[in-house]
SEZA-726256 format. One record per residue (C-alpha): residue in three letters; x, y, z. Coordinates in steps of 0.2 Angstrom, whole numbers, padded with zeros to 4 digits, always signed. Layout:
BEGIN
> ALA;X;Y;Z
...
***
This chain:
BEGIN
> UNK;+0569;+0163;-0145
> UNK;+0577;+0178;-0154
> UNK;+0562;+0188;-0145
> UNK;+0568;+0184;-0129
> UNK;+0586;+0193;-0134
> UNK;+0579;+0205;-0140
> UNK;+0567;+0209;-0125
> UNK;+0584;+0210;-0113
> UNK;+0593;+0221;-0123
> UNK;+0577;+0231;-0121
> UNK;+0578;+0229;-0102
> UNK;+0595;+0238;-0103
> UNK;+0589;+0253;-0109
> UNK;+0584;+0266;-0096
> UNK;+0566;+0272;-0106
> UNK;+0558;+0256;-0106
> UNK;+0539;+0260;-0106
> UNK;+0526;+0250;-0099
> UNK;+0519;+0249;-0118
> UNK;+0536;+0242;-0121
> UNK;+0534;+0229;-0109
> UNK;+0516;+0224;-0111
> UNK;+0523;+0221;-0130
> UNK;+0537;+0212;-0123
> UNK;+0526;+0200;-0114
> UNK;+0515;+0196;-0129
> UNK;+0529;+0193;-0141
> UNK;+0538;+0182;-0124
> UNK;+0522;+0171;-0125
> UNK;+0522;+0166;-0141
> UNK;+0539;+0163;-0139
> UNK;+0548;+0147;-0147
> UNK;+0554;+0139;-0159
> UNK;+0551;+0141;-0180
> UNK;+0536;+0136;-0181
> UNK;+0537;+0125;-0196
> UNK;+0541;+0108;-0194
> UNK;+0549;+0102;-0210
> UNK;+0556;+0081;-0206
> UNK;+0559;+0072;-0191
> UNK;+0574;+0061;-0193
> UNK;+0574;+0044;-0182
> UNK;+0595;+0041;-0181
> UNK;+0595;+0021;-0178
> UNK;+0614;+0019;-0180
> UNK;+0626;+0023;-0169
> UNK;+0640;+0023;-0183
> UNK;+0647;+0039;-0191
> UNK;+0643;+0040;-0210
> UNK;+0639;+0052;-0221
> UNK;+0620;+0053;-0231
> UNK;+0619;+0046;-0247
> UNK;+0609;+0061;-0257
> UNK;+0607;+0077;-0246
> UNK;+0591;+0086;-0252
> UNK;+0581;+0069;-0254
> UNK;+0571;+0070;-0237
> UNK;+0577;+0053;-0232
> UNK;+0592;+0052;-0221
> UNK;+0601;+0036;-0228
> UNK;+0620;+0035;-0226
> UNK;+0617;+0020;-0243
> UNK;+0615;+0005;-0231
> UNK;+0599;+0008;-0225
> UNK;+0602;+0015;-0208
> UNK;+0600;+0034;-0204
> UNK;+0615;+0040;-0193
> UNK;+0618;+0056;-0185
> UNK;+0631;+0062;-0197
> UNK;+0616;+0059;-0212
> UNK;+0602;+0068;-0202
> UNK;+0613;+0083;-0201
> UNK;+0618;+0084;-0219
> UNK;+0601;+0080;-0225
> UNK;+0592;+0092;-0212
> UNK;+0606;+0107;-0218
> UNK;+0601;+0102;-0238
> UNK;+0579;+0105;-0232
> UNK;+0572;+0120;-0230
> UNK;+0564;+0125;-0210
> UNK;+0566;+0117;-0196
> UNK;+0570;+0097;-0196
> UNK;+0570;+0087;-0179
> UNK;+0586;+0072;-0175
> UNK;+0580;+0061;-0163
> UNK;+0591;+0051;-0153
> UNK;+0590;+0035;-0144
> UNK;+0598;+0031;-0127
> UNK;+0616;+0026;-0137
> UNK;+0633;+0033;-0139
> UNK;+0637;+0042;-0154
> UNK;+0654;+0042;-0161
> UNK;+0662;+0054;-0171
> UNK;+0676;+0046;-0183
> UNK;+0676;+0054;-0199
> UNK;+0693;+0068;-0200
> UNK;+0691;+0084;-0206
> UNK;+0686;+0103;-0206
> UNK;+0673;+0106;-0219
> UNK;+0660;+0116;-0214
> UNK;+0646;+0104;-0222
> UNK;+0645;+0092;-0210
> UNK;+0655;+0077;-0220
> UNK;+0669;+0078;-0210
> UNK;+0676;+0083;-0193
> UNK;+0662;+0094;-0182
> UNK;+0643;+0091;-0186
> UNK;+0640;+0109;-0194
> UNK;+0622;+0114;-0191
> UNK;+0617;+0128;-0206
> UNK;+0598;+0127;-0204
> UNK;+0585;+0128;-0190
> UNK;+0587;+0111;-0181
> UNK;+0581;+0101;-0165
> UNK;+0592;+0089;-0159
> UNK;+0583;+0078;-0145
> UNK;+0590;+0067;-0134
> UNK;+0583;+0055;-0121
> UNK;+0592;+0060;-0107
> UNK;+0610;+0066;-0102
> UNK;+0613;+0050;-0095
> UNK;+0608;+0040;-0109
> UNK;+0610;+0049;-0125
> UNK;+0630;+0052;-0127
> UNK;+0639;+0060;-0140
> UNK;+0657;+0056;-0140
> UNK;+0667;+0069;-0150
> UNK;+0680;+0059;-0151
> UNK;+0694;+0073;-0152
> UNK;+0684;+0083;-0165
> UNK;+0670;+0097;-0160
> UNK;+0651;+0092;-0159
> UNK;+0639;+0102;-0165
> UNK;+0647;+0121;-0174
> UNK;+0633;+0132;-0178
> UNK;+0636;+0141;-0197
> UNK;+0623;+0146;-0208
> UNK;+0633;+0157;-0218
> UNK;+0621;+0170;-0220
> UNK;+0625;+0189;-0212
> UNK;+0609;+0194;-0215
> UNK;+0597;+0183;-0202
> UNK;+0600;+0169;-0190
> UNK;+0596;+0150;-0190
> UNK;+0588;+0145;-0171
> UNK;+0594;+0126;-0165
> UNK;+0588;+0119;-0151
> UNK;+0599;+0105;-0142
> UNK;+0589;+0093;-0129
> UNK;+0593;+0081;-0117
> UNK;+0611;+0073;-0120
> UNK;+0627;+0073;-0115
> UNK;+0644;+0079;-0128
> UNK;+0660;+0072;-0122
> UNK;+0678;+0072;-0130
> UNK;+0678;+0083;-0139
> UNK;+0693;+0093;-0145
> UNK;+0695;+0110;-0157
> UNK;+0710;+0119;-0162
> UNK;+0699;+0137;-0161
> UNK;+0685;+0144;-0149
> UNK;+0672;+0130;-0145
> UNK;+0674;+0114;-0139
> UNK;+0658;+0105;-0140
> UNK;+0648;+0117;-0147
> UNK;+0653;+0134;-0155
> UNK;+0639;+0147;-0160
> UNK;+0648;+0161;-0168
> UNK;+0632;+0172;-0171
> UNK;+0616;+0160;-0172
> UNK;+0601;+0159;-0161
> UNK;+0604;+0143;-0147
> UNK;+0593;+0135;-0134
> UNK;+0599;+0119;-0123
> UNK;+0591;+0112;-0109
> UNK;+0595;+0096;-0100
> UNK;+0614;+0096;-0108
> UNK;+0630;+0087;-0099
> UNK;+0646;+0095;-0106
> UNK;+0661;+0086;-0100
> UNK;+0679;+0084;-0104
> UNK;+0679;+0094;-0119
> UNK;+0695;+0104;-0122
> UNK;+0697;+0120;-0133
> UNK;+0707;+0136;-0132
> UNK;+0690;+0146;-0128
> UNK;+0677;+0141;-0122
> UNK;+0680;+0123;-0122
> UNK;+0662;+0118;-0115
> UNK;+0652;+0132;-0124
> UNK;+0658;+0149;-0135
> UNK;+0644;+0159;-0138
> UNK;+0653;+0174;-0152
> UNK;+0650;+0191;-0155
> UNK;+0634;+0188;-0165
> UNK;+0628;+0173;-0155
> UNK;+0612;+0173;-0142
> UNK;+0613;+0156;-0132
> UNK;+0602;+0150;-0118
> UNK;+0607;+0137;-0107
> UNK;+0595;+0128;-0093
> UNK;+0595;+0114;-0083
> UNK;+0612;+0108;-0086
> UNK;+0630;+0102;-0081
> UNK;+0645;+0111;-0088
> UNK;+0659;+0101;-0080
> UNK;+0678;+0097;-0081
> UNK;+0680;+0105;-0099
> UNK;+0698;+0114;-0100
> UNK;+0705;+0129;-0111
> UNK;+0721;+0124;-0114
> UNK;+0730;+0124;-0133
> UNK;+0736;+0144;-0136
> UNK;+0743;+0151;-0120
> UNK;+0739;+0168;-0119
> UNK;+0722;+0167;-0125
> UNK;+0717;+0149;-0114
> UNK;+0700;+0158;-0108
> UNK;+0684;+0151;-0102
> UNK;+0686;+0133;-0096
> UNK;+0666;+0129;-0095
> UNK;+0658;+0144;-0105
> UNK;+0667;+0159;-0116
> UNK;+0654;+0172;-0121
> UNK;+0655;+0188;-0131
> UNK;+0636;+0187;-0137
> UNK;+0618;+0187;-0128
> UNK;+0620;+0173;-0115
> UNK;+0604;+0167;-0103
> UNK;+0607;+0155;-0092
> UNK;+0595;+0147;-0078
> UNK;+0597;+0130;-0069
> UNK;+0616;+0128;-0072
> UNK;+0631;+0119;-0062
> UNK;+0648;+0124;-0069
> UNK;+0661;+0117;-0061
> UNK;+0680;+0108;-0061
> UNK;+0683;+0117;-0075
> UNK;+0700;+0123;-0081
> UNK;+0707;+0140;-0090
> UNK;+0726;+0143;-0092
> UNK;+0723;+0161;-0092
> UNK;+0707;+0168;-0088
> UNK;+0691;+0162;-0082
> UNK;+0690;+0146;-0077
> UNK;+0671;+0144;-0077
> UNK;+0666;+0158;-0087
> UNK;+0676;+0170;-0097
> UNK;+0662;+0186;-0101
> UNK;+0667;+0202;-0111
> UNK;+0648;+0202;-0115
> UNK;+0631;+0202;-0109
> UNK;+0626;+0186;-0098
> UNK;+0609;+0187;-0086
> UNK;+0611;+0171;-0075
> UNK;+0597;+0163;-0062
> UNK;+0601;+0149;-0049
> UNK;+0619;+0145;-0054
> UNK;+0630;+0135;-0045
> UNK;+0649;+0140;-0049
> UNK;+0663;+0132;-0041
> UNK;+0681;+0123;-0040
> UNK;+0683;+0129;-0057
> UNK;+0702;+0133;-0058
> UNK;+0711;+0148;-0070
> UNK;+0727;+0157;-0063
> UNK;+0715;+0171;-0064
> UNK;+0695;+0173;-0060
> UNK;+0695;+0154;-0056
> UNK;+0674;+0157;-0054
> UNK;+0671;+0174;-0068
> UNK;+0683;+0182;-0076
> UNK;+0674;+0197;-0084
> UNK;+0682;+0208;-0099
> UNK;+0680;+0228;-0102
> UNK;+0663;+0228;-0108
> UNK;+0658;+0212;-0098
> UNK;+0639;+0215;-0091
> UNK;+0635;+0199;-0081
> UNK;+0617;+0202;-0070
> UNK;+0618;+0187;-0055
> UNK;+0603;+0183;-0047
> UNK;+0600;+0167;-0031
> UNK;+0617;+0159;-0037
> UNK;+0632;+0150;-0028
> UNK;+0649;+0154;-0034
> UNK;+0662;+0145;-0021
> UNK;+0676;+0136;-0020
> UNK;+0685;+0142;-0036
> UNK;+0704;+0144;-0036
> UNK;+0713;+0161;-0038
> UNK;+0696;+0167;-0032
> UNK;+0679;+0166;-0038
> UNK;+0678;+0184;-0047
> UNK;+0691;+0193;-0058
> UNK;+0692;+0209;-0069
> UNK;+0677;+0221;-0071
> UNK;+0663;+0219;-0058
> UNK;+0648;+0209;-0059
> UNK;+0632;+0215;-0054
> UNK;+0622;+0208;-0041
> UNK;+0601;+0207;-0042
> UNK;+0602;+0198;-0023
> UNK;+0604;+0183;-0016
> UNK;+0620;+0176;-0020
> UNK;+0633;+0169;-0011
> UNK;+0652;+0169;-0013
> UNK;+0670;+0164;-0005
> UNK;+0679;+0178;-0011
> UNK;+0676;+0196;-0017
> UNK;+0663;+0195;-0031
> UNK;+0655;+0214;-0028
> UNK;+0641;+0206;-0018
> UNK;+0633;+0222;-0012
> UNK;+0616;+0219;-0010
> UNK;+0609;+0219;+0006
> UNK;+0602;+0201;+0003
> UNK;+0620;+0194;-0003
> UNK;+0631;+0183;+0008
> UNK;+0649;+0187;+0001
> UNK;+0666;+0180;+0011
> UNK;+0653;+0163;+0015
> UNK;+0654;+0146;+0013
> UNK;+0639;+0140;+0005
> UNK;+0642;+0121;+0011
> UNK;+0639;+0112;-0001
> UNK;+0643;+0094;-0006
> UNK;+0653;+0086;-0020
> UNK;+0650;+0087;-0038
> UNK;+0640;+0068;-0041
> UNK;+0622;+0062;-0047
> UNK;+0611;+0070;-0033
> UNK;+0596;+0067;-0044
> UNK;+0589;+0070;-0062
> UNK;+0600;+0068;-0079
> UNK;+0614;+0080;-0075
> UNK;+0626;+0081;-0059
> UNK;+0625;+0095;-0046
> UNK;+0632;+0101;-0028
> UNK;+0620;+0096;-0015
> UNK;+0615;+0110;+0000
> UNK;+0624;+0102;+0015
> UNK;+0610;+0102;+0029
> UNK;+0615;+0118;+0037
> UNK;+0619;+0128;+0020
> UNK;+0617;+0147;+0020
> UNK;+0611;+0145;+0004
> UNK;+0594;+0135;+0012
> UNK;+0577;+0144;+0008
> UNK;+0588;+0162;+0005
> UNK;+0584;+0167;-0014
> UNK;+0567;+0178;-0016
> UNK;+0551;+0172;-0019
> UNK;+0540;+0187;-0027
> UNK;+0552;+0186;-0045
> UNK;+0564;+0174;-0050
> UNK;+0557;+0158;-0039
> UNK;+0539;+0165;-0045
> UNK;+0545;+0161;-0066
> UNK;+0558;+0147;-0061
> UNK;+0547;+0133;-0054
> UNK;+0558;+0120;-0052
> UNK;+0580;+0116;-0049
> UNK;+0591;+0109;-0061
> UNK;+0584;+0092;-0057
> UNK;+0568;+0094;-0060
> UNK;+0563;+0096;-0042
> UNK;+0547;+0109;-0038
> UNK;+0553;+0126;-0032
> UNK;+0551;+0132;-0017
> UNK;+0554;+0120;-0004
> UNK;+0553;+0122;+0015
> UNK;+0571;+0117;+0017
> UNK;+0572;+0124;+0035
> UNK;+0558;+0118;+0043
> UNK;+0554;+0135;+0047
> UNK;+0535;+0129;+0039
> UNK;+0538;+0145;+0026
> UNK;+0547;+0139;+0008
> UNK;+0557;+0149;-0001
> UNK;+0567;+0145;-0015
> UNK;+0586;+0140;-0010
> UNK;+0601;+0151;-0020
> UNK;+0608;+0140;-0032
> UNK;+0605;+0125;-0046
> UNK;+0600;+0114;-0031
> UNK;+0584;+0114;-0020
> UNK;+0585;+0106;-0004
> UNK;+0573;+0093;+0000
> UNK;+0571;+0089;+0017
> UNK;+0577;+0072;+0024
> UNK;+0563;+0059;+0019
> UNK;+0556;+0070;+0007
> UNK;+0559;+0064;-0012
> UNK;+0555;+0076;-0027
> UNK;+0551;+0065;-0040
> UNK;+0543;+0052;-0026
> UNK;+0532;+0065;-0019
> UNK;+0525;+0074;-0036
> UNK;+0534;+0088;-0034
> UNK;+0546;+0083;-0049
> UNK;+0542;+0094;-0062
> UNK;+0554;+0088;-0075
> UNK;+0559;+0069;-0077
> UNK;+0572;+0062;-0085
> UNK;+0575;+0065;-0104
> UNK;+0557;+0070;-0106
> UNK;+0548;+0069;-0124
> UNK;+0543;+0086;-0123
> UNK;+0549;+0104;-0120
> UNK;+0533;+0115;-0115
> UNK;+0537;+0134;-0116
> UNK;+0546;+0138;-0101
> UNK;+0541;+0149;-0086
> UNK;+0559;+0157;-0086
> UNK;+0556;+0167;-0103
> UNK;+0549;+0180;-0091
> UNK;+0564;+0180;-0081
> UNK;+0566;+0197;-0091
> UNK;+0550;+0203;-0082
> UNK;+0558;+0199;-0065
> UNK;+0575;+0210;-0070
> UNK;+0566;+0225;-0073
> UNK;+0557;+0224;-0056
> UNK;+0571;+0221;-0048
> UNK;+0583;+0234;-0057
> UNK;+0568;+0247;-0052
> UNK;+0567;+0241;-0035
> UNK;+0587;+0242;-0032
> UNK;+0587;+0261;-0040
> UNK;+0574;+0266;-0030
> UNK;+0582;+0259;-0012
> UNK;+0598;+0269;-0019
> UNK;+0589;+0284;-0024
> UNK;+0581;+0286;-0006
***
């Protein structure tokens, strides 16, 4: 996944080549994870105790049973990358403390790690006033890649940046995530650091609040200073007391189909972005949020989006100043909650087809991308992390669900050519300037 980072950096620099991008392309399709498998850890208790002997290969807390605490610690004591699998159970932190070895307090991940869930609506991880997962290898020099699938982390509660998951300057992919009522000073559903390169698809960032140091209480869903990619994502009823009630970005964020809104902050209640903030916003939603839905340095648009409030929506394909219509946060479908496209949404059948739609084939729940939404008899993909069905017409029912609930398995995705679809579209844009 560090290959994909370091493909949009490349995109940022104005002499890409095509030789740079035809090497791009082959290093994106062999893409992934560490490719060796060292153990796969079965958890099949739901209480919170340490492992009996890190290093052993058997993760045992000295009863038998194998909880997630264990797997951590035994997985951080193994050499490459060890899978956790989870069952459809909550998981509840209770063990004090702030070491950074995973005994105590926060799960500290320090090697490469899966951490597989069945589904966000099954597979819970109640932090239980601690953080959940803190990323930490301890090592300048490289940078461990964890994967996080399918599960929802609630409660938690940490005194510095990163609520229910903090990754300072490691590699991060999750997919299929619900983080909800977390609470941090920074970033209290995500902090992505300076060192850090996250991805995050096909999730629900919601209701998390950046409270605890006034002054500093930035980034209610998401803080990033790193590399963030983001595709598929609803952010919303989150909380900041200073900056950013969504997201808080002094950084570089390349976001597909988002859905940001009613996030409150007194300022930039959608984005708040810092001096040195580069966010690129393609087919996305940001509505609703108080104190506006954009604040500080300007986001750039690729097309397709649509706003409430001033968001520098300049693109002769965005809708600013609109109402995108669009319903309640609640389980419309799939493991993690969205906002629905009302019948007569602005945001129906909008977004472009020839790039982003083409890579990202299906919404945040799992539903085929494009649909006809408009009856119009010509689908196009709808801005957003919702795709309209038309009445009658089920997703999942129809085969046109792509992505089911808490699946086993995480094929390489289409969207690690979203890169590809940047660059066309920066040229694209340049050139309709130029002339």
């Amino acid at each position: 996944m560090n290959r994909l980072f370091d493909f949009i950096k490349r995109f940022r620099t104005p002499g890409l080549r095509v030789s740079t991008v035809v090497l791009a392309l082959t290093l994106l399709v062999f893409a992934g994870a560490i490719d060796v498998n060292a153990d796969t850890f079965v958890v099949d208790s739901t209480l919170d105790a340490v492992d009996d002997n890190p290093g052993d290969t058997f993760c045992d807390d000295g009863s038998g049973s194998c909880t997630l605490r264990a797997a951590v610690m035994e997985s951080n004591a193994l050499a490459g990358q060890d899978e956790i699998i989870l069952s459809d159970e909550t998981y509840t932190l209770t063990i004090p403390g702030g070491d950074d070895d995973a005994a105590n307090g926060d799960l500290d991940i320090r090697d490469h790690l899966i951490v597989r869930g069945t589904g966000a609506e099954s597979t819970i991880i109640d932090s239980n006033s601690t953080r959940a997962f803190h990323l930490v290898d301890g090592d300048d020099l490289s940078q461990i890649e964890v994967e996080i699938y399918d599960l929802t982390i609630m409660n938690s509660l940490a005194g510095n940046a990163g609520g229910a998951i903090r990754n300072v300057a490691e590699v991060l992919t999750v997919d299929g995530l619900s983080l909800r009522d977390n609470s941090a000073p920074r970033g209290a559903g995500i902090y992505v650091g300076p060192g850090g390169e996250t991805e995050i698809s096909n999730s629900a960032i919601h209701n998390n609040t950046a409270t605890g140091d006034p002054g500093e209480e930035r980034g209610g869903g998401i803080y990033n200073s790193g590399d963030l990619f983001i595709v598929n994502v609803t952010i919303s009823n989150n909380d900041a007391g200073d900056l950013g009630g969504g997201i808080f970005n002094d950084s570089v964020i390349s976001a597909f189909f988002l859905t940001i809104a009613e996030n409150v902050s007194p300022i930039g209640g959608g984005i708040h972005q810092a001096v040195g903030g580069d966010t690129d916003l393609f087919g996305s939603i940001i509505a609703g949020n108080t104190s506006g839905d954009c604040a500080g340095v300007l986001i750039d648009s690729l097309g397709f989006n649509i706003s409430t409030s001033d968001c520098n929506l300049t693109d002769p394909t965005d809708m600013p100043d609109t109402d995108p219509l669009i319903g309640p946060l609640q389980d419309n479908g799939g493991a993690t909650w969205t906002h629905a496209l009302l019948d007569e949404s602005p945001a129906i059948d909008l977004a472009d087809n020839d790039f982003a739609c083409f890579g990202i084939a299906v919404d945040q729940r799992g539903v085929v991308r494009p649909v006809d939404g408009d009856g119009d008899s010509d689908a196009v993909c709808d801005s957003g992390a919702f795709e309209l069905e038309p009445s009658g017409d089920s997703g999942e029912g129809s085969g046109c669900s792509m992505a089911g609930k808490g699946s086993a398995s995480k094929p390489l995705p289409l969207y690690l050519l979203v890169p590809v679809f940047i660059l066309v579209l920066r040229l694209i844009r340049s050139r309709q300037t130029a002339s």
